[in-house]
C-alpha positions, 0 to 999 in steps of 0.5 A, a space after each residue: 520401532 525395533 520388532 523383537 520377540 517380547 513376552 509378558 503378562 497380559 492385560 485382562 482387557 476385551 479384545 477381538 480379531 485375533 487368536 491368544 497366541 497372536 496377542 502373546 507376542 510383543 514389541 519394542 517401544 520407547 515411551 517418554 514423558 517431558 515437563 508440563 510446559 503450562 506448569 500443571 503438577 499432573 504426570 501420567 507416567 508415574 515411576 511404577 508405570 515406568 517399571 511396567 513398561 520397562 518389565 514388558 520389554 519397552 526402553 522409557 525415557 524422562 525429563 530431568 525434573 519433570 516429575 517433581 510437582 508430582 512428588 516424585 524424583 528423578 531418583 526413582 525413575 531411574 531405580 527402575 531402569 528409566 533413562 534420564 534426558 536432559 530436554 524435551 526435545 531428546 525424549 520427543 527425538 527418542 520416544 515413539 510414545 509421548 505420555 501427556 497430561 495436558 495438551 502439548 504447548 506451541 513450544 512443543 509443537 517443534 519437537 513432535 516427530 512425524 508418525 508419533 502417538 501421543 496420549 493427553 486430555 484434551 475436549 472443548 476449549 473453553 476460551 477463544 485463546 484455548 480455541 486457536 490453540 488447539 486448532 494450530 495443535 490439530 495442524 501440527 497433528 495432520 502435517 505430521 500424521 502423528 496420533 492422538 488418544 484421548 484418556 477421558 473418552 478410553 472406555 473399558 469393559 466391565 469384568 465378567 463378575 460385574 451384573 452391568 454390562 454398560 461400558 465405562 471410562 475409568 481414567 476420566 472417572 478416576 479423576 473425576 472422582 479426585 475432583 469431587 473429592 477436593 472440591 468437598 474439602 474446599 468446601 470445608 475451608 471455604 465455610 470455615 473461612 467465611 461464615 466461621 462455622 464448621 461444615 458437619 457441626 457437632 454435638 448440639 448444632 446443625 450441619 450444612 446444607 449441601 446441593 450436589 449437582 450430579 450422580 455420577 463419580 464426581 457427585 458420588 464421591 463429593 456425596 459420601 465425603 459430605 455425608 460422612 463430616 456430618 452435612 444434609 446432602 442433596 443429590 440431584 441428577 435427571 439419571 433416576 437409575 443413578 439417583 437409586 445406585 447412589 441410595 442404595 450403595 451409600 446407605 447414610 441417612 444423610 444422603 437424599 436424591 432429587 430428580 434435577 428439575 427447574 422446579 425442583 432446583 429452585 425450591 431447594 436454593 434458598 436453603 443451601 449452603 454449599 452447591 457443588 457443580 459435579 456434572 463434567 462431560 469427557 469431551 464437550 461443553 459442560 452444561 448450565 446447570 444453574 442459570 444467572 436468575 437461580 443463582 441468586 436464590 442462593 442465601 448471602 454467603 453461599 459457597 458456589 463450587 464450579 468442579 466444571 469449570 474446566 469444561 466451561 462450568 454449571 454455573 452461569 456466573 463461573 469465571 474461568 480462571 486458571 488454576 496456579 497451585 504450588 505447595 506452599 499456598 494449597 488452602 488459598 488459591 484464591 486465584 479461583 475464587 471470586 464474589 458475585 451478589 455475595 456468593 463466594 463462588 471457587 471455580 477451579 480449572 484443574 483442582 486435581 492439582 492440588 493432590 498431584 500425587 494422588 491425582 497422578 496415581 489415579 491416572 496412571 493406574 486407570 491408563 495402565 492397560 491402555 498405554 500398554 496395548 499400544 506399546 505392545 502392539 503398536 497402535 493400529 493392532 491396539 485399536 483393531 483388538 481393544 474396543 476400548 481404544 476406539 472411543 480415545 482415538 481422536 486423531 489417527 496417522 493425521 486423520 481426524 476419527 472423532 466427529 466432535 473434535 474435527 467439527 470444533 476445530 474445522 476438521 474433516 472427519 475419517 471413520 477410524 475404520 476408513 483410516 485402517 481398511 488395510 489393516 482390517 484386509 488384512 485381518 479378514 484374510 488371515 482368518 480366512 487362510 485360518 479357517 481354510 486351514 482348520 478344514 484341511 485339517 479337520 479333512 485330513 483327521 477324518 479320512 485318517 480315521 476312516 482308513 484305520 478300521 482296526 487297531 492293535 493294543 500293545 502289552 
């Protein structure tokens, strides 16, 4: 990484441990981004991420083609003054940042340089294979002291104009919210398909009743988009704080909430028509909303939708199988889709992929902010001035710093603040010599003061 002097718009984010004029100053890095080796159409650097980082004074590399399931050319990525590479291995080889969207592959692991950062998703393997993958990438990571942040746990402050100050994680919520709605317009096709019925009806007919299983932004945005086709929709959450933000801010007298009881749960299934599992966790294992026994509550011909699946499910009886989108047969996917005691069940591990360019979009403009603290700063002043950045750091200079992870893979823990106590040094000592000089300072204006008694005005 060249240290040159850089200036550029800063990011209205929370930081601490440093004066305004510390945080104006910048560095040069290189930030690339290669093709999804498990063929996923979702990319982080998007060609106006890529402009930004280059108007920050940062050089960025790509892929040939590696945006492409994303809907975006190579064309335009180098308008803006990106620089094209014709394997991953070059932009791993120039990059200190690699921008990723799914965890990097076995294949990739060669390519990895030592000391690297590497920003993609990554929370609890949901099949043994998944596992033993990501513990050998864990390997990898440790042997190279390279460093992990995790979009889906970045968490940022609210501005100073919201009432709430409950901080949020918007990247994982944006996507959340793609899924939620994507999974409301399979929904539509699914019905259609199977029961030859429209989901909201019209004019002389009833619409569909539909379970929501989860107020937050993935239930909500599923919620507003049913209500608004037309169906009965019913939300259930045991948050009543979140029940009561969905009530007053949709203001559709289609919309009802429920507290998520068992009792509650099993009053309601044999009126259903679509149940949507919205409850998906940034990190860990999604929990079992809706056992093996309840689901066959539900009427022959059901449409279950599993939107957790990629965290385990909220279905017991969820396959998880894995998601094989391509352009020309979007409306099928019936590599997700499945039957169990007549209930057609859909259980997508990556449904964002089906709007990759909007998903894509999403993503990016959320991680903006992050991706540029730590290419400004470099990563270890990113995560000392950025709280956010904290909660995403989940493996620093081969440190394993999030407890849940290094238990899953068999890792030791190290508080991140343990992995940094020299840098925290020496931040405690600056400012220190910056308060000791202040004093002087204040000493030194106050005799001055004291020795001029008198003054003499000039005409």
């Amino acid at each position: 990484m060249v240290n040159t002097q850089n200036f550029a718009t800063y990011t209205s984010q929370t930081c601490w441990l440093s004066s305004p004029q510390q945080q104006m100053v910048f560095q040069h890095t290189a930030v690339g981004a290669v093709n999804e080796t498990n063929q996923g159409y979702l990319v982080v650097l998007t060609p106006s991420l890529a402009q930004e980082l280059i108007m920050n004074g940062h050089t960025v590399y790509f892929q040939t083609g590696f945006a492409t399931r994303a809907g975006f050319t190579d064309a335009e990525y180098t308008k803006v003054g990106a620089q094209m590479c014709r394997t991953a291995e070059e932009v791993y080889r120039n990059s200190r940042i690699i921008l990723k969207v799914y965890t990097p592959q076995e294949q990739e692991y060669q390519y990895i340089q030592p000391q690297q950062v590497i920003f993609c998703f990554i929370s609890s393997a949901a099949t043994k294979d998944q596992q033993q993958q990501q513990q050998r990438f864990m390997q990898v990571l440790h042997r190279l002291q390279a460093t992990l942040i995790s979009y889906s746990t970045l968490q940022s402050t609210p501005s100073t104009l919201n009432t709430t100050t409950t901080a949020f994680t918007p990247v994982h919520n944006a996507v959340n919210e793609v899924a939620g709605y994507l999974g409301v317009q399979q929904a539509m096709q699914m019905i259609s398909e199977k029961k030859g019925i429209l989901f909201g009806g019209v004019t002389g007919t009833l619409g569909n009743n539909v379970l929501i299983l989860g107020a937050g932004p993935c239930g909500v945005r599923a919620a507003m988009l049913a209500a608004a086709q037309g169906a009965r929709v019913t939300v259930m959450d045991t948050n009543m704080e979140a029940l009561n933000n969905l009530e007053n801010n949709t203001g559709n007298f289609n919309v009802y909430t429920l507290q998520y009881t068992h009792n509650n749960l099993e009053k309601i299934l044999p009126n259903v028509d679509v149940v949507l599992g919205c409850v998906i966790p940034p990190t860990c294992k999604a929990p079992i909303l809706i056992n093996e026994q309840q689901m066959q509550l539900l009427p022959q011909g059901s449409i279950a939708i599993d939107l957790a699946a990629c965290r385990g499910g909220n279905f017991a009886t969820t396959n998880q199988t894995i998601e094989n989108n391509n352009n020309n047969n979007n409306n099928n996917n019936n590599t997700n889709t499945h039957t169990w005691n007549g209930i057609r069940m859909y259980t997508p591990t990556d449904i964002s992929s089906l709007a990759p360019q909007t998903a894509s979009t999403a993503i990016s403009q959320t991680s903006l902010p992050f991706i540029l603290q730590v290419a400004n700063k470099g990563w270890k002043k990113a995560v000392l001035e950025f709280v956010g950045l904290q909660e995403g750091l989940f493996v620093a200079n081969g440190f394993f710093t999030n407890n849940y992870i290094a238990s899953l893979n068999g890792c030791q823990y190290t508080p991140v603040e343990q992995v940094l106590e020299t840098e925290i040094q020496q931040i405690a000592t600056q400012q220190t010599n910056n308060i000791q000089q202040l004093k002087q300072q204040l000493t030194s204006f106050r005799t001055q003061q004291q020795q001029s008694n008198t003054f003499t005005v000039q005409a």
